[in-house]
C-alpha positions in Angstrom: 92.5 -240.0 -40.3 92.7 -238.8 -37.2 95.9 -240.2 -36.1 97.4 -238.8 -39.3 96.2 -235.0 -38.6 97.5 -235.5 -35.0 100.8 -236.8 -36.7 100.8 -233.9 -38.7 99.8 -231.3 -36.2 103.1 -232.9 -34.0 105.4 -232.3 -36.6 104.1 -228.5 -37.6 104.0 -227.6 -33.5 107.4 -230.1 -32.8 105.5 -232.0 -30.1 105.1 -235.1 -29.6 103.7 -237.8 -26.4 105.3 -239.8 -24.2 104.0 -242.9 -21.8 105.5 -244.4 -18.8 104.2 -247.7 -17.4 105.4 -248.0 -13.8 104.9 -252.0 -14.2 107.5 -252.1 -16.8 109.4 -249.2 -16.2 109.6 -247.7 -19.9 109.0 -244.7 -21.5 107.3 -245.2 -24.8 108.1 -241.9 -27.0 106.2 -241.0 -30.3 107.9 -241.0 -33.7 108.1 -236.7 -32.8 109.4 -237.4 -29.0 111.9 -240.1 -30.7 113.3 -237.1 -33.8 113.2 -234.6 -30.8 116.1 -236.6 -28.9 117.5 -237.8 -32.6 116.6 -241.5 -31.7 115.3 -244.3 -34.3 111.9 -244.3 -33.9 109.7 -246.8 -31.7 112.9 -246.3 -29.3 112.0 -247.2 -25.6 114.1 -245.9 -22.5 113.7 -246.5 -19.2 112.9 -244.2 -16.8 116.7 -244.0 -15.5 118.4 -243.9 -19.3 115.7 -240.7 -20.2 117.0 -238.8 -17.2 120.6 -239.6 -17.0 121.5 -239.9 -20.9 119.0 -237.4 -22.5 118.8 -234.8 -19.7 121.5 -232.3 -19.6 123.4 -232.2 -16.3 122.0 -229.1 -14.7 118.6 -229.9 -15.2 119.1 -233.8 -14.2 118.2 -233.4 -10.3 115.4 -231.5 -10.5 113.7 -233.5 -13.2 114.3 -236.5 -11.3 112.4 -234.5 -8.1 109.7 -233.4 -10.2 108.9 -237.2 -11.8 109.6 -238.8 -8.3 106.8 -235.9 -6.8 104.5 -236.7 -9.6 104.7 -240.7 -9.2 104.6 -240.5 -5.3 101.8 -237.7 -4.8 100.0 -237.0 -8.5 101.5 -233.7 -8.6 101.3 -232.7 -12.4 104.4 -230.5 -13.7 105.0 -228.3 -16.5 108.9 -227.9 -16.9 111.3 -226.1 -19.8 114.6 -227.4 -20.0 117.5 -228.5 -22.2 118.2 -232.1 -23.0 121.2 -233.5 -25.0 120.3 -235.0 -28.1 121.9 -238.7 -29.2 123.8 -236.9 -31.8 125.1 -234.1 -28.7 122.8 -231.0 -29.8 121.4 -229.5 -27.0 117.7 -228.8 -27.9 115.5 -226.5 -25.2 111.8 -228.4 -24.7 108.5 -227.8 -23.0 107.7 -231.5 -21.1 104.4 -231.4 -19.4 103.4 -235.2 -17.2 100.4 -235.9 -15.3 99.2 -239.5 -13.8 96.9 -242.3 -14.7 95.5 -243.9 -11.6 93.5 -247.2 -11.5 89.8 -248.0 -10.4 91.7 -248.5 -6.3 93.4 -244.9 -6.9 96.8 -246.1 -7.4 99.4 -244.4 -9.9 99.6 -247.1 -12.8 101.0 -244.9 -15.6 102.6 -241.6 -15.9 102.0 -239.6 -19.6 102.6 -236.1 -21.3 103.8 -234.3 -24.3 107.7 -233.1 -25.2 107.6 -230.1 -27.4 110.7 -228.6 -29.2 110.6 -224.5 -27.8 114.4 -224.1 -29.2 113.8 -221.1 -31.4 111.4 -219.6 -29.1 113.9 -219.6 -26.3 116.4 -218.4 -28.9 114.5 -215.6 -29.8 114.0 -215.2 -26.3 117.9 -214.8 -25.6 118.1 -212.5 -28.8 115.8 -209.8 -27.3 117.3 -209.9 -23.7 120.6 -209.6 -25.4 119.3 -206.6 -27.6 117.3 -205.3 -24.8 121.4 -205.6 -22.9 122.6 -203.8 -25.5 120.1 -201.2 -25.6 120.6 -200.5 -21.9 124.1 -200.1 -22.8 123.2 -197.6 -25.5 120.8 -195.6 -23.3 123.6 -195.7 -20.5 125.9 -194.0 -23.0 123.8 -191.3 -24.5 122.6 -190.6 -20.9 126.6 -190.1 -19.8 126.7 -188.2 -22.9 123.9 -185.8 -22.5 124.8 -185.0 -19.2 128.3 -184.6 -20.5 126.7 -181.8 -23.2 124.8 -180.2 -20.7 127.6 -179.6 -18.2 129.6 -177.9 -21.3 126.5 -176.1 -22.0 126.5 -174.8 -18.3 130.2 -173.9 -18.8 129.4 -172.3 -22.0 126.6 -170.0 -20.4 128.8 -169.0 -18.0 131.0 -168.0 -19.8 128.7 -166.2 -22.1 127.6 -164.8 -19.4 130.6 -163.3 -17.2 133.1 -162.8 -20.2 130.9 -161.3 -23.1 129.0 -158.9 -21.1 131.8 -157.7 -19.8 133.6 -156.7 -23.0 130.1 -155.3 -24.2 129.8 -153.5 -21.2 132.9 -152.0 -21.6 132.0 -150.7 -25.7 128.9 -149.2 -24.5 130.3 -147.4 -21.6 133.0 -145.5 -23.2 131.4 -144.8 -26.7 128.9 -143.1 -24.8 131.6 -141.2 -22.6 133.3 -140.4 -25.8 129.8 -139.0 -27.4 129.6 -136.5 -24.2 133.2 -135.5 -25.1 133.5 -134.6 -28.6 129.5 -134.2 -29.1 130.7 -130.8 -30.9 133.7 -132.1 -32.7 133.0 -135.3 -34.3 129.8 -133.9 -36.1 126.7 -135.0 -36.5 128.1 -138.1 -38.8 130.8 -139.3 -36.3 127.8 -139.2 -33.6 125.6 -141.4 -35.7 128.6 -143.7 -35.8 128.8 -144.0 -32.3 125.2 -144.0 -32.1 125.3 -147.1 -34.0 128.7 -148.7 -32.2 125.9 -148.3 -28.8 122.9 -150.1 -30.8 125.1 -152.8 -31.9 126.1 -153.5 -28.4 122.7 -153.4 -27.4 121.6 -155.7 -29.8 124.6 -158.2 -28.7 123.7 -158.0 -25.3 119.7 -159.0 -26.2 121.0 -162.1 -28.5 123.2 -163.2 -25.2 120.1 -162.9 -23.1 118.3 -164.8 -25.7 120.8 -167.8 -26.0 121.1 -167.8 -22.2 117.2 -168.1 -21.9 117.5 -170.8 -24.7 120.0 -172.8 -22.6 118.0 -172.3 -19.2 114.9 -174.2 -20.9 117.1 -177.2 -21.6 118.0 -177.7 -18.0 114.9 -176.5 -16.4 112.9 -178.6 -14.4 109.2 -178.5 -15.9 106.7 -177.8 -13.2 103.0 -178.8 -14.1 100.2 -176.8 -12.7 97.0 -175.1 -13.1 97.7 -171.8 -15.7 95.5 -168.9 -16.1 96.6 -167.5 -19.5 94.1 -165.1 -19.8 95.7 -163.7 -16.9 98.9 -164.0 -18.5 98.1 -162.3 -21.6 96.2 -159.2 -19.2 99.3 -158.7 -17.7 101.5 -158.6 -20.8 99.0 -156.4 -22.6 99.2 -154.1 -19.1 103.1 -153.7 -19.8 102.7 -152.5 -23.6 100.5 -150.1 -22.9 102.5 -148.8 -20.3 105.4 -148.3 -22.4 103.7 -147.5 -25.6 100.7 -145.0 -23.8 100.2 -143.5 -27.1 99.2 -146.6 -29.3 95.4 -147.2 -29.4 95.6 -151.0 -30.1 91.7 -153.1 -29.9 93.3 -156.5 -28.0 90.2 -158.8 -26.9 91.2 -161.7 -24.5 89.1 -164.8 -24.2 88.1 -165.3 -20.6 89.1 -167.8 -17.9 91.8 -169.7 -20.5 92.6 -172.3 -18.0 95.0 -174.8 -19.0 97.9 -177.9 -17.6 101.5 -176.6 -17.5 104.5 -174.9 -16.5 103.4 -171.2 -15.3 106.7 -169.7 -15.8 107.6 -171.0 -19.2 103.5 -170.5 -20.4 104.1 -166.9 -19.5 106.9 -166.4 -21.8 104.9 -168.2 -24.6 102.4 -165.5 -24.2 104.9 -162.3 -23.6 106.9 -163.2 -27.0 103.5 -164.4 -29.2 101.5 -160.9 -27.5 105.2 -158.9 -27.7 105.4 -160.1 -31.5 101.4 -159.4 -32.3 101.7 -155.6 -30.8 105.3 -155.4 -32.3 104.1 -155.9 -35.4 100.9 -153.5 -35.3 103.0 -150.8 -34.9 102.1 -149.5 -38.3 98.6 -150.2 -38.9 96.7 -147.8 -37.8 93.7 -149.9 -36.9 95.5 -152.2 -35.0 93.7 -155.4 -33.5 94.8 -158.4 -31.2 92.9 -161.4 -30.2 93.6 -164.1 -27.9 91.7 -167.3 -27.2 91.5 -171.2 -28.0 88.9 -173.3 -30.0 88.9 -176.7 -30.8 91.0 -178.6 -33.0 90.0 -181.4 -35.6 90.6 -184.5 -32.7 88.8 -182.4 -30.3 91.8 -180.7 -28.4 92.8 -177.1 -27.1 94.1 -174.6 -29.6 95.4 -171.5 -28.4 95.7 -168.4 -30.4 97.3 -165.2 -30.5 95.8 -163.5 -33.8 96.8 -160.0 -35.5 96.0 -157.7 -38.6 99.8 -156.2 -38.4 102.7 -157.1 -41.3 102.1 -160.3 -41.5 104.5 -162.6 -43.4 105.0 -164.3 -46.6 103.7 -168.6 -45.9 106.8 -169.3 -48.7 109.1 -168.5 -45.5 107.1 -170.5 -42.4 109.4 -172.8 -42.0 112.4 -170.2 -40.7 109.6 -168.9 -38.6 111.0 -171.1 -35.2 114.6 -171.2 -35.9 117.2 -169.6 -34.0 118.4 -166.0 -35.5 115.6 -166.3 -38.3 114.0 -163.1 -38.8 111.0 -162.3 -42.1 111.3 -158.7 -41.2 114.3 -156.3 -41.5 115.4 -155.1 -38.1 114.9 -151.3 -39.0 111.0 -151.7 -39.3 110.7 -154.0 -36.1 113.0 -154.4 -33.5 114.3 -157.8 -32.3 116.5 -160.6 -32.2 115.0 -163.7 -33.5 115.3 -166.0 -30.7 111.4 -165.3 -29.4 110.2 -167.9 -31.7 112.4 -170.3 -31.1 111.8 -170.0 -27.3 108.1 -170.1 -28.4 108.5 -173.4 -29.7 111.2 -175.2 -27.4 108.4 -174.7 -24.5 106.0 -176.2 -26.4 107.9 -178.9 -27.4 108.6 -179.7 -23.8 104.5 -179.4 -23.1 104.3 -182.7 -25.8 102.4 -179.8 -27.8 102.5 -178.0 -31.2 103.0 -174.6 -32.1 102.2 -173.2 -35.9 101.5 -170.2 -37.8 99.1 -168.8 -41.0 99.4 -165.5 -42.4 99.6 -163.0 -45.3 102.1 -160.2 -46.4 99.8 -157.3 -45.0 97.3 -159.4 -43.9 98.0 -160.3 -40.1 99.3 -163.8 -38.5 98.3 -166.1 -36.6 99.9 -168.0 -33.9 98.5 -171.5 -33.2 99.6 -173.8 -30.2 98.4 -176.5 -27.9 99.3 -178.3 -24.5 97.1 -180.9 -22.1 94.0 -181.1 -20.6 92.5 -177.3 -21.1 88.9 -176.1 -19.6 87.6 -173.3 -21.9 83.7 -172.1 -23.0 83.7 -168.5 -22.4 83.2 -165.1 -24.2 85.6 -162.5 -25.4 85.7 -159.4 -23.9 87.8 -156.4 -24.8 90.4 -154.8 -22.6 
């Protein structure tokens, strides 16, 4: 029973044992050794045949060292290597040998196992030849990225140097030729120009806007300690200074401490604070809050929450893209690519950045990055 398990076991794992007698100088294979090398069973080689007719060339000499080491000195060996069947297929194995010494200590008998590792090492060339490949691929789409991001250089310069320009050169002399016909276009001909100098002006914040887009792509990301209570101090500082004549409640969470970039961080918080006093402009008990709690897995959530305009959930989805605006441009001023700065910084913190709200009702803006240290009060400002 037992030999037939073993028998069985052989054939499942495609091993099989092996003897050498150095009195007779044979090798005695098993019936799984002798369908390994495509042989009739019970056949017996000698030492010399297994190695010169059954060992491929390349691996001949050093099997021949490694049998001679283990018959002169005991050393046991553990080899993989191809042989050449009897019917020419070359078949990858595993052959492990050790000695049998007698009572005095002499070598009498050398024996192992030969196991069949053909599809393994097959499998093994597959994936290096995929993993080849997919060095290749990376290789490409590397060359090709850097490739896209030269053109993207090229195109914000010339967005930069020969678009302004143009603009530049609209604003300048609609605004000469509003000082010198003030009296004789009327007051429709001076809304039109009024108008011609808004459009500009809205042009020249959209190419400011792209050009910021296209800085974050190439931007190095610079990981530090960030204080955005600090952040959002500041930013709150600067609306009050140009809008003196809002009363707006804004409470800031204290000692926000969290892992990132301090440049790109604070214009997270100037567009998310910009937007959330933007859009209090006509309520007039306007509040803004700032802080982070903790999410369901136990991580950072910031927040920048406000009881302004709102916006409809049906629409969240245009919320981060490029040019997408929920609000017409004559009720709030802007140009659509705050958002979608918003969110490529966050995407390049690894974090998330999301929204809730209601028509009339106030938004919310949700994001997260790394490690954050936060327990501390609100306190208004």
């Amino acid at each position: 029973q037992s030999e037939a398990l073993l028998r069985i076991a052989g054939r499942t794992a495609r091993i099989g044992g092996w003897m050498l007698e150095l009195s007779s100088d044979h090798v005695v294979w098993s019936d799984e050794v002798c369908k390994i090398h495509e042989v009739p069973p019970g056949t017996t080689p000698s030492l010399q045949e297994a190695l010169q007719f059954y060992v491929s060339p390349e691996w001949r000499g050093k099997m021949e060292a490694v049998v001679e080491a283990c018959i002169d000195s005991g050393t046991p060996f553990d080899e993989e290597m191809e042989i050449i069947s009897a019917g020419g297929r070359r078949v990858w194995v595993r052959v492990i040998g050790e000695v049998v010494r007698d009572d005095s200590g002499h070598v009498i008998r050398l024996h192992g196992s030969t196991q069949d590792i053909t599809e393994r090492k097959q499998a093994q060339e597959s994936i290096l030849r995929l993993n080849a490949e997919l060095e290749e691929r990376v290789r490409q789409r590397t060359s090709q990225l850097e490739a896209v991001n030269r053109e993207l250089e090229a195109f914000s310069y010339s967005v930069s140097h020969d678009l302004r320009s143009p603009l530049n050169t609209i604003d300048g002399f609609s605004q000469l030729l509003e000082r010198m016909a003030r009296d004789k276009v009327g007051e429709q001909g001076r809304h039109y120009l009024s108008r011609i100098r808004a459009g500009t002006r809205q042009m020249g914040e959209l190419i400011e806007g792209l050009l910021s887009l296209a800085k974050l792509a190439r931007d190095p990301l610079r990981a530090g300690a960030v204080d955005i209570a600090k952040i959002a101090r500041q930013v709150v500082q600067a609306c009050r200074e140009r809008e003196p004549e809002r009363a707006v409640e804004i409470h800031i969470q204290e000692k926000l401490l969290a892992l990132g970039d301090q440049l790109l961080l604070s214009v997270v918080i100037q567009n998310l604070l910009g937007n959330a006093w933007k859009f209090t402009s006509l309520q007039p008990s306007a509040r803004i809050d700032v802080g982070c709690q903790t999410g369901e897995d136990g991580e950072a959530v910031y927040f920048v929450r406000d009881n302004g305009a709102g916006f409809d959930m049906a629409y969240a989805d245009k919320l981060f893209g490029t040019f997408q605006r929920l609000h017409s441009s004559t009720d709030y001023a802007g140009t659509g690519v705050g958002l979608a700065t918003v969110k490529r910084i966050i995407d390049r913190h690894g974090g998330r950045v999301w929204a809730k709200a209601a028509e009339g009702q106030g938004a919310t803006f949700y994001f997260t990055l790394g490690a954050v240290v936060v327990d501390s009060p609100a306190v208004a400002v």
